[in-house]
N, C-alpha and C positions, 0 to 999 in steps of 0.2 A: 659776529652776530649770526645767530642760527636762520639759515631761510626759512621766509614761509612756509607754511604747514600747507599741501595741497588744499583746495575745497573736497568737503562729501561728494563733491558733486563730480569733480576732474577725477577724485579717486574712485569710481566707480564705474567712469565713463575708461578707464586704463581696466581695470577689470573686466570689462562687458567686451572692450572692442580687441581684437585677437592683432590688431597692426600695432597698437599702443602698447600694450602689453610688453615692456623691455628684456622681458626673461624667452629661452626657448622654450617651444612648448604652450599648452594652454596656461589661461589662468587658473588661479582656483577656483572662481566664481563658473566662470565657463567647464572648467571640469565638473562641478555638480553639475552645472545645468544638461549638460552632456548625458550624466550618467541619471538624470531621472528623465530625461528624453528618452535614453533605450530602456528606463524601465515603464515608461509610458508607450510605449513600444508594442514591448511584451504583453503586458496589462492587454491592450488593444486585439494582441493576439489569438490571446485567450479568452477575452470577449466572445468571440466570433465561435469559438466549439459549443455549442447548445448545451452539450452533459457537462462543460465545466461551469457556462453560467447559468444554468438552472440551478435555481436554489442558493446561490450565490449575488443574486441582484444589489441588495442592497451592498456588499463588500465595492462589488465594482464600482456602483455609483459613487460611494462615497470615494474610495481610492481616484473617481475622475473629479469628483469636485477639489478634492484637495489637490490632485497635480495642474487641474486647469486655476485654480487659484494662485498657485504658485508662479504658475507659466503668466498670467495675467499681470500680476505684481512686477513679474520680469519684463513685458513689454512694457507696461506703463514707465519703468523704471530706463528702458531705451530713450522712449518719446522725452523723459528729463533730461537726461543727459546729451540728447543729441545736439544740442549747442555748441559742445566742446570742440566736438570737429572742424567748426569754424567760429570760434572767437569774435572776428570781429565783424559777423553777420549780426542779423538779430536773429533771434529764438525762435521765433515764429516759423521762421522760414527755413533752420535748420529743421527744426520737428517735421513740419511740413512733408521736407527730404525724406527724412527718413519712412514715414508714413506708407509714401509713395514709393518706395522703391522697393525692389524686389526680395530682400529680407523683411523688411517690415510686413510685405502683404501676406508673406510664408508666414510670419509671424501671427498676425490677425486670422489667417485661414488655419491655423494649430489651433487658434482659441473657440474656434465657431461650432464644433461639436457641446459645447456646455449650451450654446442656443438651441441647435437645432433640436437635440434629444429634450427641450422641452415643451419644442412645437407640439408634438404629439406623436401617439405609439407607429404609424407609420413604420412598413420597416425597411421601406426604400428610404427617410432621412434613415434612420439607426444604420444603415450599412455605408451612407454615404458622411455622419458623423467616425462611422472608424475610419473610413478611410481617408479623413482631414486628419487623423489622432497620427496615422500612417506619416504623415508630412511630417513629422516632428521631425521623425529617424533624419529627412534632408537637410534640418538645422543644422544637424553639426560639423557641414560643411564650412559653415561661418565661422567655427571656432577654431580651424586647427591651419595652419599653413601648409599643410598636408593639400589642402584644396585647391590652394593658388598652385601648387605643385602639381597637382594633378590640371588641372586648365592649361597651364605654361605648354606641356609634354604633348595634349591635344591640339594646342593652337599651331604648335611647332612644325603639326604636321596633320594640318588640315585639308591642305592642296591632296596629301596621297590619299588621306581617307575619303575626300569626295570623291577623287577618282576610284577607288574600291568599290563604294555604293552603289556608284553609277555601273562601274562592270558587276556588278552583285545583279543590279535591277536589270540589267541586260539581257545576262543569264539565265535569269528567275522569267522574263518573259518569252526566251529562246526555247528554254525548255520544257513548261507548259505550249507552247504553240506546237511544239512536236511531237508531245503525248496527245494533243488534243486532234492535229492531225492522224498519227497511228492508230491509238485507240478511240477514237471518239464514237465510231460504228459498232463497236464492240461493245463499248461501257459508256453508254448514253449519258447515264446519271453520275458516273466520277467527270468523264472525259468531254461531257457533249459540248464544250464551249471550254475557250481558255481561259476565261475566269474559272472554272469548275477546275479547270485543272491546275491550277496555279495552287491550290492547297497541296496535293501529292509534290508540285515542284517545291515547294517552300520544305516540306518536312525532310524530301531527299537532299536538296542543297543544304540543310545545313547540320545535316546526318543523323538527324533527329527519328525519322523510319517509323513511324507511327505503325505503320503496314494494315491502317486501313482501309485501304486505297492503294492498289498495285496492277500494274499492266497484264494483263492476260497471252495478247498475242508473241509469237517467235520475237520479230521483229521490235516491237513494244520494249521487249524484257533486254531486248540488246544493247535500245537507246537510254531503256533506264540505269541498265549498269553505266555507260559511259556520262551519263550524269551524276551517279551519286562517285563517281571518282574526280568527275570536277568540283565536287561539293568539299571533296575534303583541300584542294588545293583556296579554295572560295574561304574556306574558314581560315585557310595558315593566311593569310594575303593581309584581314587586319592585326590580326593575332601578331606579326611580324612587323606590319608598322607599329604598332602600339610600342611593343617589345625595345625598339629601334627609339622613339620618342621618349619613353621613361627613361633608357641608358643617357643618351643626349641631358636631357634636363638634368639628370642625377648628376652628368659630368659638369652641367654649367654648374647645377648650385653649388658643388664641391671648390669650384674656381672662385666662386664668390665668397665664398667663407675662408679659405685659404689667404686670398685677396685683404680683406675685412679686417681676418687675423693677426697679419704682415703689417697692413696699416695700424692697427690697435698699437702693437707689440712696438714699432717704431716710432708713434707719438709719444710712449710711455717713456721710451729708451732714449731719448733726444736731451743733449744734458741741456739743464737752463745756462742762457746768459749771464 
């Protein structure tokens, strides 16, 4: 006898959720949704140039009503499905979950530029509806295991990057306090305080050199070199842990697949009784 046929409902919720999903890779569902999120992206992009949407209003409007309709249909279609996750809760309370939780509210704040742009012409909402349209591009974190991949390789090695930060912020206030002391009689208005000077430190440590803002005196110009030569050891330091965490991870997951494979391969090969 043939099993059961899934429900619309299970087979949608294997669709939508990227753990369920038995294949590698996204699904197909999540692949569109994916690819009209970077094209709701771009849209959003081009928004934002005056000479591309001048004269073009009504295109873009309507290109947001149809992607925010679509994206709407697709949350709504979460809050259904979110039951399946737990079976033998009730319904309520799985939605609920989902609601609440930090996909779903990314979710809800993707959709909230269809509100705001009709509050009114305002164009502090208009700037602050692109930049909810912006958040989409962060959905598609949810879809790819690419993401848990990237988390795993951070968490692995979170102890070295706090301590990184921490010698970064050290740094960053070492040497602004020592422009601010050399030059602060000289350049009142870069230098006169070391918050003022913490901008010139920010742009030299991370070798960025703006050069709108630079030491004038002998002594100034001495301390500044030997800061912007610790700026570039300040850059290798996460650059290197990072580097060190994605190899690590890349080597665990290979071991678990490897692992998985071996397991597969020998359930299959085990002759029956």
């Amino acid at each position: 006898m043939a099993p059961d046929r899934p429900s619309l409902r299970r087979r949608l919720f294997v669709q939508l959720s990227p753990r369920q999903w038995p294949a590698e890779g996204m699904s197909p569902a999540n692949k569109m949704i994916g690819l009209l999120i970077l094209f709701s992206v771009g849209v959003a992009t081009l928004e934002s140039e005056i000479t591309i949407y001048a004269g073009n209003e009504g295109i873009f409007r309507t290109l947001e009503l149809l992607l925010g309709g679509i994206f709407l249909a697709e949350y709504l279609t979460r809050i259904w499905v979110a039951p399946e996750a737990d079976p033998d809760g009730p319904a309520w309370r799985a939605r609920l979950r989902f609601i609440v939780s930090p996909a779903g509210i990314l979710d809800l704040l993707a959709l909230s530029p269809l509100l705001l742009e009709d509050l009114g012409p305002q164009a502090f909402l208009l700037r602050f509806a692109r930049m909810l349209r912006i958040l989409r591009f962060a959905r598609l974190g949810q879809f790819s295991g690419a993401f848990a991949f990237l988390q795993e390789a951070l968490a692995s090695r979170r102890h070295e990057l706090v301590l990184g930060v921490c010698v970064a912020g050290g740094l960053l206030v070492l040497s602004a306090t020592l422009l601010y002391v050399v030059e602060g009689d000289a350049q009142p208005e870069a230098f006169g305080s070391i918050p003022r000077s913490m901008w010139w430190a920010i742009a030299t440590l991370t070798t960025v050199g703006y050069g709108d803002v630079a030491p004038i005196t002998w002594f100034g110009r001495v301390c500044a070199g030997f800061i912007a030569v610790l700026g570039i050891g300040l850059i290798a330091i996460p650059t290197g842990i990072l580097a060190a965490a994605f190899s690590d991870a890349a080597q665990q997951q290979r071991i678990r697949k490897e692992a998985a494979r071996k397991a597969h391969g020998h359930h299959h090969g085990e002759p029956h009784q």
